[in-house]
TORRORO-70908 format. One line per 5 residues: number of its first residue (from 1); for each residue x, y, z of N, C-alpha, C. Coordinates in steps of 0.05 Angstrom, whole numbers, plus 5000, padded with zeros to 4 digits. Layout:
NUM) X/Y/Z/X/Y/Z/X/Y/Z | ...
This chain:
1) 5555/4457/5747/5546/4448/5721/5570/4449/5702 | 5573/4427/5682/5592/4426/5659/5590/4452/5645 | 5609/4455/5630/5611/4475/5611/5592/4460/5584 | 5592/4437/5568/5567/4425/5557/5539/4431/5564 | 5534/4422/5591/5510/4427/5592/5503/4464/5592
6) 5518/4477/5602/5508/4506/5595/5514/4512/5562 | 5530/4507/5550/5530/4508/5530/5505/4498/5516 | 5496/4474/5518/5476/4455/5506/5449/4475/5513 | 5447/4486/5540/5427/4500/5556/5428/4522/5532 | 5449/4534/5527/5454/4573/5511/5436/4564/5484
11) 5448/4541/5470/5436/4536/5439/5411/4533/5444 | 5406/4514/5463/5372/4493/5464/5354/4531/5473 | 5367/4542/5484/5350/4581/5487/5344/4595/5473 | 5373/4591/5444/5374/4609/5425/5357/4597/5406 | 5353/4573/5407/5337/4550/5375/5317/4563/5390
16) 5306/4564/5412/5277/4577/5419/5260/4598/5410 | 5290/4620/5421/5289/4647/5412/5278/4652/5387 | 5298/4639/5374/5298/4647/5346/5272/4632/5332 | 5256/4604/5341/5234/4596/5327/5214/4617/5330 | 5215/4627/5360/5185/4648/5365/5188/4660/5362
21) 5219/4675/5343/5221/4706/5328/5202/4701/5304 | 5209/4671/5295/5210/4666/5268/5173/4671/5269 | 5154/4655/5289/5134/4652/5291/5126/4677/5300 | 5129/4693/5312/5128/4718/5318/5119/4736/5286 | 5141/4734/5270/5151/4748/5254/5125/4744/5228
26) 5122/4721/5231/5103/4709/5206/5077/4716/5224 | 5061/4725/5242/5033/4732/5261/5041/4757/5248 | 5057/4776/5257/5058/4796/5247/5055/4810/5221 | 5068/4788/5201/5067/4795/5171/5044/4795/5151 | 5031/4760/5166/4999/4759/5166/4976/4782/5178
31) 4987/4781/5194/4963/4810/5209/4959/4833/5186 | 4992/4847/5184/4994/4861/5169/4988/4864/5143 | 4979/4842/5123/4979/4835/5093/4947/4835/5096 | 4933/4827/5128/4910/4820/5123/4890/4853/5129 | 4905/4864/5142/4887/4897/5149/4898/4910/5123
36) 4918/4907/5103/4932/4922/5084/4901/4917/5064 | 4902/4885/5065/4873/4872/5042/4845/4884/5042 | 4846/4887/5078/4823/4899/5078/4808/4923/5077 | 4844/4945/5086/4839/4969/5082/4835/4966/5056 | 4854/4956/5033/4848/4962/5004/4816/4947/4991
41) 4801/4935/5000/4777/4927/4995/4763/4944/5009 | 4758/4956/5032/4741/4984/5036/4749/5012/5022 | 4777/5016/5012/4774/5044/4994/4759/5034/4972 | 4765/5014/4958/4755/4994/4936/4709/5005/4937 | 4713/4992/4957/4689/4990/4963/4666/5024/4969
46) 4684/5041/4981/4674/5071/4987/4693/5087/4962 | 4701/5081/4947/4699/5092/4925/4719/5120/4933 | 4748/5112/4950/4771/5125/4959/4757/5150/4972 | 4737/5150/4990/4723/5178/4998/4748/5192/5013 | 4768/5181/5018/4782/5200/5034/4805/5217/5012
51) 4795/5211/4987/4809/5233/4967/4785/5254/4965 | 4760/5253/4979/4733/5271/4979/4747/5292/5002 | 4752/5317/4995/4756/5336/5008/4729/5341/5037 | 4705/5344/5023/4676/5341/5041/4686/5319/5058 | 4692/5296/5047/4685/5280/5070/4718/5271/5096
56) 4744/5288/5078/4753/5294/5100/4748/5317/5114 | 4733/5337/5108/4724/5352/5129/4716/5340/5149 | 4695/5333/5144/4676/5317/5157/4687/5305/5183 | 4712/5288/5178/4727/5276/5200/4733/5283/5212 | 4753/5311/5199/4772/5333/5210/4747/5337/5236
61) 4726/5356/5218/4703/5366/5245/4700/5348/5268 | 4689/5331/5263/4675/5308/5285/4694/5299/5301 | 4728/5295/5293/4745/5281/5304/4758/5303/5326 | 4765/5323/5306/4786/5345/5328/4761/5369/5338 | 4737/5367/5333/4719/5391/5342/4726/5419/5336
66) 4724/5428/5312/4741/5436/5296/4722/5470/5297 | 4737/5492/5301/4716/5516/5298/4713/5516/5274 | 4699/5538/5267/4681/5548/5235/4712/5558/5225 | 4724/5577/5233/4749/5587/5231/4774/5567/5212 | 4773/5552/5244/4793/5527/5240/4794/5516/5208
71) 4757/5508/5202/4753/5482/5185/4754/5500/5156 | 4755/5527/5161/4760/5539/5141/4781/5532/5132 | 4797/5544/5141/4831/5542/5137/4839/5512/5131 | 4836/5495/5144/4842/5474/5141/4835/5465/5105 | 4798/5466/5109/4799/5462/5089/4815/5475/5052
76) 4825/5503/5062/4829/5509/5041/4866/5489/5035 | 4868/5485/5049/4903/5477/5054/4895/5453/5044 | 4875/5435/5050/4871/5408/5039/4872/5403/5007 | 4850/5422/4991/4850/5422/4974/4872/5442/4956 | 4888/5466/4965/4906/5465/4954/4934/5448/4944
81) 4931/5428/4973/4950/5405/4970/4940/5388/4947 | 4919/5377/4946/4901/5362/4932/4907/5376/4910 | 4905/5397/4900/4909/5408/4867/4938/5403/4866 | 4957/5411/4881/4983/5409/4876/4993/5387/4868 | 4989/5368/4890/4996/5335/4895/4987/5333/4857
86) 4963/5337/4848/4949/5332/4830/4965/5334/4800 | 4970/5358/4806/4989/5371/4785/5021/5358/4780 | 5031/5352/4811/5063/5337/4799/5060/5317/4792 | 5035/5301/4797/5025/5270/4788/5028/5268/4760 | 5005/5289/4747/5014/5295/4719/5030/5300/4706
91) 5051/5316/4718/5082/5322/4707/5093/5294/4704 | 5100/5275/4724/5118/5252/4726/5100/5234/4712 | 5074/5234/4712/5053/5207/4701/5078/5191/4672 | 5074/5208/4654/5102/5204/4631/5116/5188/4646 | 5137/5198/4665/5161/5191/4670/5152/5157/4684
96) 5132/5154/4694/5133/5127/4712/5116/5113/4698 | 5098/5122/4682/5090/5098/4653/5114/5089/4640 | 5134/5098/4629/5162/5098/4618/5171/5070/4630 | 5177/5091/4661/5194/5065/4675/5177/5037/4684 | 5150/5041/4681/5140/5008/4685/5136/4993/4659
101) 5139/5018/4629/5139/4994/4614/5166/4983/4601 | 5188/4994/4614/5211/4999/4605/5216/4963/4622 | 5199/4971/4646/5215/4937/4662/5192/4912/4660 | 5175/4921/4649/5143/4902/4634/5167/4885/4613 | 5174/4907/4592/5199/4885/4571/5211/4881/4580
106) 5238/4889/4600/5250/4874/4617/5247/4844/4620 | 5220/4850/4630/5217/4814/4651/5204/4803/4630 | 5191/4814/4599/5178/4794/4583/5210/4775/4574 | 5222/4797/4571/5249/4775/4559/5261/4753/4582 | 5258/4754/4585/5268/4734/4622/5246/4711/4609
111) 5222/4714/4609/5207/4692/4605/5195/4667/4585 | 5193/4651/4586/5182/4636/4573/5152/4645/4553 | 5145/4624/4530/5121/4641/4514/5094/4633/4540 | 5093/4614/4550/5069/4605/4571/5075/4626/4590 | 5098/4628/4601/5101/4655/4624/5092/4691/4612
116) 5100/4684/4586/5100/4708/4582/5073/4719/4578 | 5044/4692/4562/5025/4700/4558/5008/4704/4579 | 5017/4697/4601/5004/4691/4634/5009/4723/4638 | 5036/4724/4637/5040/4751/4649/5033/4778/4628 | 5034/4777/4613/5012/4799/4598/4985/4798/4596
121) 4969/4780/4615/4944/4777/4617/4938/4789/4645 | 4966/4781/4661/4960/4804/4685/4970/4827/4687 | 4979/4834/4665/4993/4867/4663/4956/4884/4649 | 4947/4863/4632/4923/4875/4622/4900/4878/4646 | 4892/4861/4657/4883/4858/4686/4891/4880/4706
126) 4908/4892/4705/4923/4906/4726/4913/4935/4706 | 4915/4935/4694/4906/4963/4673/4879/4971/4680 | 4862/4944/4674/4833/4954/4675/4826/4956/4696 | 4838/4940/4718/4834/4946/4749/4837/4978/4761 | 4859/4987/4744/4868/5017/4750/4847/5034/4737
131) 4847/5027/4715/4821/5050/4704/4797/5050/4717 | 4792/5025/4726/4762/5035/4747/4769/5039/4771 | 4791/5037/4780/4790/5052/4799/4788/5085/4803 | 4807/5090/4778/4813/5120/4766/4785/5129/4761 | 4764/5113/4754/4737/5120/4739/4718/5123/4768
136) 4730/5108/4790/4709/5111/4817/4718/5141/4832 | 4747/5146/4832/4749/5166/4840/4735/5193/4827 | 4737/5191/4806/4734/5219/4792/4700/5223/4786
């Protein structure tokens, strides 16, 4: 065989390769965006039970068969994490309201008055979305 035709053979392999990475790549990203949607529409929907200490017991028990002992301990470690986690949230809350509204003006100046009123209608949107969520958990 010519050196062309293996050559022609190497590209005509790699254009292959590389389409069913490409197609590959996009099944994958879809899959992923679509269990991400759905996980986030069932915490949505159960009202984040797995920030419910009870009802990660619950799992803990049934899943690992858990002694009286065990689910003690466990549980106390859960919810000490849970107060802790709870507490640096509050410390930084300041610091990362700051930095999202520090880059909210950012990007209003970048934009146009039609862009800009679009996009502070989804910054408001995005607020009230958070507060009921904040309002389902608690």
């Amino acid at each position: 065989m010519s050196t062309t035709v293996t050559n022609n053979r190497s590209r005509l392999l790699a254009a292959l390769l590389a389409a069913a990475l490409l197609v590959a790549g996009a099944a994958i990203g879809i899959s992923v965006d679509r269990l991400w949607l759905r996980a986030a529409a069932s915490h949505e929907r159960h009202g984040w039970k797995h920030h419910d200490p009870e009802h990660v017991m619950r799992w803990f028990r049934s899943t690992l068969q858990l002694s009286d002992d065990q689910a003690t301990k466990i549980e106390a470690i859960i919810r000490a994490t849970r107060d802790s986690a709870h507490e640096a949230k509050q410390r930084i809350r300041p610091q990362l309201r700051a930095l999202h509204e520090h880059a909210q003006t950012q990007i209003l100046h970048l934009l146009d008055a039609d862009q800009a009123a679009k996009y502070k209608k989804l910054i408001a949107h995005r607020k009230r979305h958070f507060r009921h969520m904040h309002k389902a958990r608690h």
